[in-house]
C-alpha positions as CSV (number, residue, x, y, z in Angstrom):
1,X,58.1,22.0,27.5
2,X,56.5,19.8,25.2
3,X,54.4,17.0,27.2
4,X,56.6,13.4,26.7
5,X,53.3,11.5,26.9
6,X,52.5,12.4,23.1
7,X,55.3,11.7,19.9
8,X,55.5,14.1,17.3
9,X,54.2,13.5,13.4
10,X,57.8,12.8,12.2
11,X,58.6,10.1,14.8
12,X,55.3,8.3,14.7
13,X,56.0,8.3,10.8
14,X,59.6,6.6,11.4
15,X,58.4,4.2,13.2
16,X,55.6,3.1,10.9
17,X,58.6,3.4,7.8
18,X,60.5,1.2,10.9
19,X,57.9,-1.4,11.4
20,X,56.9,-1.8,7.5
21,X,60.9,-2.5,6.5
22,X,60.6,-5.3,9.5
23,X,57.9,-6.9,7.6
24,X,59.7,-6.1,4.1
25,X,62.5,-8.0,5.1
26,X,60.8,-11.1,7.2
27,X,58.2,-11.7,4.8
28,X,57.5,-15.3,6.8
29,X,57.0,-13.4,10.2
30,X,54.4,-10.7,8.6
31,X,52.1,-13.7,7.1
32,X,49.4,-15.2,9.1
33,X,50.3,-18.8,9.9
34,X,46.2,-19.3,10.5
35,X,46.8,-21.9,13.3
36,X,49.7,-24.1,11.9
37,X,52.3,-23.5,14.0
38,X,55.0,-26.0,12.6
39,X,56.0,-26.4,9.2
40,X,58.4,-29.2,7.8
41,X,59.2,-28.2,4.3
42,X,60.2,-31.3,1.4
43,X,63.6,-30.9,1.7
44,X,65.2,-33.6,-0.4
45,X,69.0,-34.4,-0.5
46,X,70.9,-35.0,-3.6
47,X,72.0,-38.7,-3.2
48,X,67.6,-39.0,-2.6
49,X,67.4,-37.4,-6.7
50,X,69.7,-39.5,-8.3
51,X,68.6,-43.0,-6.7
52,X,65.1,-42.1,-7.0
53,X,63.7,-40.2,-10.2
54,X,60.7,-40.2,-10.0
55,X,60.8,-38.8,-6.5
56,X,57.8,-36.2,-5.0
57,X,57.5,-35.0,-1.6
58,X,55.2,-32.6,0.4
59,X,55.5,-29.2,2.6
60,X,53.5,-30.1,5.7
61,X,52.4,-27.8,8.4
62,X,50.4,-29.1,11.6
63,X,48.2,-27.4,14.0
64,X,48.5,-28.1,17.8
65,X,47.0,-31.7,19.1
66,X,43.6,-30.8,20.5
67,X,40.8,-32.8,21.7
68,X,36.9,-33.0,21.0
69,X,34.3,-34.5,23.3
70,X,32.0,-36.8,21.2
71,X,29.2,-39.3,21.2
72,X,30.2,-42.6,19.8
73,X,28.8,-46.2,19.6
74,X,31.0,-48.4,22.4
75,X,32.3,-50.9,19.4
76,X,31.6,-54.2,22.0
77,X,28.1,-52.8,22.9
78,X,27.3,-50.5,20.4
79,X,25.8,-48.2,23.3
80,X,26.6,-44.1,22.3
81,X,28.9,-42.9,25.2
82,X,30.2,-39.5,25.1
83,X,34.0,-40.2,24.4
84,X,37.6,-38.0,24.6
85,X,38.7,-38.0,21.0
86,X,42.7,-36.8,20.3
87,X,42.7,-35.1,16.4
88,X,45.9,-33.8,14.3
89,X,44.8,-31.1,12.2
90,X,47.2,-30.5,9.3
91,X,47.8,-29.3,5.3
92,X,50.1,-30.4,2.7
93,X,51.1,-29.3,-0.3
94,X,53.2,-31.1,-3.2
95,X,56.6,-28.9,-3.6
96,X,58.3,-28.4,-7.1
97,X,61.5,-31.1,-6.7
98,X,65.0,-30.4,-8.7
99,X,65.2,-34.1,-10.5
100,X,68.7,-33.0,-11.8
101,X,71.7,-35.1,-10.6
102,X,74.4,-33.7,-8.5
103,X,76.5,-32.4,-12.0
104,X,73.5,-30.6,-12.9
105,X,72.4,-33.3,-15.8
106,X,69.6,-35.0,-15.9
107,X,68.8,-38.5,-14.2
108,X,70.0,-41.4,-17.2
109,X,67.8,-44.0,-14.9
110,X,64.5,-44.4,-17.8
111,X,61.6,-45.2,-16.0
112,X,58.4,-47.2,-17.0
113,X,55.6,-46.1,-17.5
114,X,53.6,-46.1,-14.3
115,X,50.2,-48.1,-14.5
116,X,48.3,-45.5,-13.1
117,X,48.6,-42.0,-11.5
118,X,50.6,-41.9,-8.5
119,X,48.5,-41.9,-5.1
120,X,48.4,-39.6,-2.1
121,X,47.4,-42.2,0.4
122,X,48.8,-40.5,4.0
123,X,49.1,-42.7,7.3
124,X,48.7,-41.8,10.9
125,X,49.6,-43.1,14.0
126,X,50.0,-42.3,17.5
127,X,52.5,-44.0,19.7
128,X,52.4,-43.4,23.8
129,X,55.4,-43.8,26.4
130,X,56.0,-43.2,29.9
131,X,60.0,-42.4,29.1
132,X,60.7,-39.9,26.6
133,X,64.3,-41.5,26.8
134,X,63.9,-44.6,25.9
135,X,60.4,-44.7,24.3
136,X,59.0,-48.0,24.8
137,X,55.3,-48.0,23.4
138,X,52.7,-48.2,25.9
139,X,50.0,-47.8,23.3
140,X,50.2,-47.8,19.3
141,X,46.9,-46.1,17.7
142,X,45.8,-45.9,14.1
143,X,44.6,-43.2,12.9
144,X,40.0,-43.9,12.8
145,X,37.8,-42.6,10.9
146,X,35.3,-41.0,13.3
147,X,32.7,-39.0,11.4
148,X,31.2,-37.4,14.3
149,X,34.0,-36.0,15.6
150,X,35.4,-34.4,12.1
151,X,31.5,-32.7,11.8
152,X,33.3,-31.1,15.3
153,X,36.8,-30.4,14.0
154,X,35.5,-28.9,11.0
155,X,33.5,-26.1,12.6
156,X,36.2,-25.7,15.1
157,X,39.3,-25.1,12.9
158,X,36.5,-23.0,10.0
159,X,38.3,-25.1,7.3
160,X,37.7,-28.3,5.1
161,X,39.6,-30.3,7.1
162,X,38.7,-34.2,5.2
163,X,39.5,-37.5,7.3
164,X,42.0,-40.2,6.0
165,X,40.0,-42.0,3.7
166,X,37.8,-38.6,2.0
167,X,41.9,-37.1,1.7
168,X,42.6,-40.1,-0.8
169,X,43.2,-38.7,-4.1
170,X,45.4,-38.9,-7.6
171,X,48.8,-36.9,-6.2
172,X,48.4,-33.5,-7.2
173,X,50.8,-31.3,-9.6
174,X,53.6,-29.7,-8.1
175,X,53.6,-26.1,-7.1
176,X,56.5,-23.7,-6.8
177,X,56.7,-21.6,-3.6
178,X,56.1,-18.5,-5.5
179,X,53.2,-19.5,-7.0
180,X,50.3,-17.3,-6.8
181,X,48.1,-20.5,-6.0
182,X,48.9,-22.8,-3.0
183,X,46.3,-25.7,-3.5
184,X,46.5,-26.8,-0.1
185,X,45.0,-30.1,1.3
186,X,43.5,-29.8,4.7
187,X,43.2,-33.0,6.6
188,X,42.6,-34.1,9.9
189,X,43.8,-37.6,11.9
190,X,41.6,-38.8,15.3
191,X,42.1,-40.8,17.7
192,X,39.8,-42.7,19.8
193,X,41.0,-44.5,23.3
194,X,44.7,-42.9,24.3
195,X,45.1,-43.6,27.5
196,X,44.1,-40.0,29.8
197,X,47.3,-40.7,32.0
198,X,49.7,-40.2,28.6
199,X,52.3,-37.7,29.7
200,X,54.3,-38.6,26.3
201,X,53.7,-39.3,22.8
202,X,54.6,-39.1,19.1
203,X,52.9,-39.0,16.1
204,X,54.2,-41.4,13.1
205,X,52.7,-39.9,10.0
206,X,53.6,-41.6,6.3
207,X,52.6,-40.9,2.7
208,X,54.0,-37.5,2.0
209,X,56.3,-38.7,0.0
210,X,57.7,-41.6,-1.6
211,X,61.2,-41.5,-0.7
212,X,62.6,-44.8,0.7
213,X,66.2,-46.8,0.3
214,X,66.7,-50.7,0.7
215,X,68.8,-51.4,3.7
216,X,70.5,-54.7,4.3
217,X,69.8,-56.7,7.5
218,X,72.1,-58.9,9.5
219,X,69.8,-61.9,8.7
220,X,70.7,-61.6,5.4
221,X,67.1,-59.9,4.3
222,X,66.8,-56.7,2.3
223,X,64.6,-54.6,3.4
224,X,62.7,-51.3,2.8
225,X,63.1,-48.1,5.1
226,X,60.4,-45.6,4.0
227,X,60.8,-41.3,4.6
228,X,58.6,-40.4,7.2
229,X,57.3,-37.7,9.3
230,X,58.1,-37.7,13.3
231,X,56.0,-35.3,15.7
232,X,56.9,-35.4,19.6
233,X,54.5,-34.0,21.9
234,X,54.4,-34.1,26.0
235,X,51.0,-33.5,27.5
236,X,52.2,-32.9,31.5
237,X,48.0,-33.2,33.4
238,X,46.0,-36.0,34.0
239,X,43.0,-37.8,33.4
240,X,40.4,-35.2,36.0
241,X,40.7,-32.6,34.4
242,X,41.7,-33.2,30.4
243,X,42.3,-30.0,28.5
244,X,44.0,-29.5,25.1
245,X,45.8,-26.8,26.4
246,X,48.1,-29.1,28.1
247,X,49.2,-30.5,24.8
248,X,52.5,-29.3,24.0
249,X,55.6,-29.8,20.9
250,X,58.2,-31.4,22.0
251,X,60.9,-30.6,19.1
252,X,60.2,-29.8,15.4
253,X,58.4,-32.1,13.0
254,X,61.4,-34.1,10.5
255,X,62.0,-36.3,8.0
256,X,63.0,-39.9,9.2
257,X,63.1,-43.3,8.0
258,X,61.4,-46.4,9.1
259,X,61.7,-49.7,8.3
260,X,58.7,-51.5,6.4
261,X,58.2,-54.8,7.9
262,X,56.1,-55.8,4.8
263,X,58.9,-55.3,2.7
264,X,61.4,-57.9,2.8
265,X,63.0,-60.0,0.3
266,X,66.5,-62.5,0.9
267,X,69.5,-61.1,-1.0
C-alpha cells in the first residue's frame, strides 16, 4: 500500500495547474500590496462629469497608522525631548477620468484657460473622540512637518515617502490602470501631541481631487462642500504601554464631502 504521507507527480501537478488558475483569475489577490492595505479608488459619478469638466481625482492607498519615537525641540522651551509621533503613510496616483456626459457626448461647458497648471496640494488632519457614535472632537491636529521623524519613516517603510510640503507639485498626467507605468507618489502625514489615552479617531485628508458642489444654507449663504477622503481608526490600549500594533481600521477609506467654511458668498 502506497504510504498516504507522500502525493503522487500527477496530483502535485494539479494542484500547482489549481493554484496558478486561482491567481489567473484574481489577479488583485496574486499582487503584492507592499504594505498598503486599503485602497479607495477615484470613482467619480456621472452628475460629478457633467457639472464639473475639468474634473481629476486620485487612487489612494494607505498603510496602517504607526508611530515613531523621536527627538524634538519642546516648541515653548525649545528643549529636545524624545516625543510619540503618529504618521499616515500613503501613495496616490492620478486615474484616467471619462469627461463624457451621461449621453456619451462631450461636456458643451468651454472652459478658460487656467492661469497656471493645476496643483497637487494634499491636506491632513487628525480628529480624536471618546464616542465613535456621536464623534465630538476632543482634539483636531494638522498634519506637521517634522523632519526628524520622516528621516525615521523613510528607512522604516524602504520607500521615498516625502512630507506635506516636499509632496507639492504641478498635478501629474493621468494614467490608465493598465498602464505599464504607475508613477506613484509616496507621502507621509505626522502628527505630533495626540493625546496617548485616544481610543478613537479619524483622519480628514483633502486635495485628491477637486470635486466639490455649492450647497445652499438656511442663512441664505452659498456655500462650498469639497470631496474628501474619511479614514476611521480605533486604537483600544493606553498611554503605559503605546504600541502601533494597537492601531486598528475601523471601516474602509471613502469619498465624502465637507463643507469649506472659507467659501461662502450670499445668494
Amino acid at each position: 500500500m502506497p504510504d498516504s504521507r507522500f502525493f503522487s507527480l500527477p496530483s502535485v501537478f494539479a494542484l500547482a495547474a489549481g493554484l496558478l488558475a486561482m491567481a489567473a483569475s484574481n489577479p488583485a489577490q496574486a499582487q503584492l500590496t507592499r504594505g498598503f492595505d486599503k485602497t479607495l479608488p477615484a470613482v467619480v459619478q456621472n452628475v460629478e462629469l457633467t457639472n464639473q469638466p475639468d474634473l481629476w481625482m486620485m487612487e489612494v492607498q494607505f498603510k496602517p497608522m504607526r508611530m515613531v519615537f523621536v527627538n524634538l525641540p519642546d516648541p515653548k522651551t525649545g528643549e529636545m525631548k524624545q516625543e510619540q509621533v503618529w504618521y499616515l503613510a500613503w501613495r496616490s496616483i492620478v486615474r484616467q477620468v471619462d469627461h463624457r456626459a451621461p449621453n456619451d457626448t462631450l461636456p458643451v461647458n468651454r472652459l478658460d484657460p487656467l492661469p497656471g497648471p493645476r496643483q497637487f496640494i494634499p491636506e491632513f488632519t487628525l480628529i480624536t473622540y471618546d464616542d465613535p457614535n456621536t464623534e465630538i472632537p476632543d482634539q483636531i491636529l494638522h498634519d506637521e512637518i517634522l523632519p526628524p521623524a520622516m528621516a525615521q519613516i523613510r528607512h522604516i517603510e524602504r520607500a521615498p515617502h516625502l512630507n506635506s510640503i516636499q509632496v507639492v507639485q504641478d498635478l501629474p498626467e493621468q494614467v490608465p490602470m493598465e498602464a505599464e507605468e504607475q508613477p506613484w507618489i509616496y507621502g507621509a502625514a505626522t502628527w505630533r501631541g495626540v493625546d496617548p489615552e485616544t481610543d478613537f479617531f479619524k483622519v480628514m485628508i483633502g486635495g485628491f481631487t477637486n470635486a466639490y458642489e455649492v450647497r445652499n444654507a438656511d442663512d441664505g449663504t452659498r456655500q462650498v462642500w469639497r470631496k474628501v477622503i474619511e479614514q476611521k481608526y480605533a486604537r483600544p490600549g493606553d498611554r503605559f504601554d503605546p504600541s502601533q500594533r494597537e492601531f486598528q481600521f475601523v471601516g474602509d477609506p471613502r469619498w465624502t464631502l465637507q463643507p469649506d467654511s472659507l467659501s461662502t458668498d450670499k445668494k
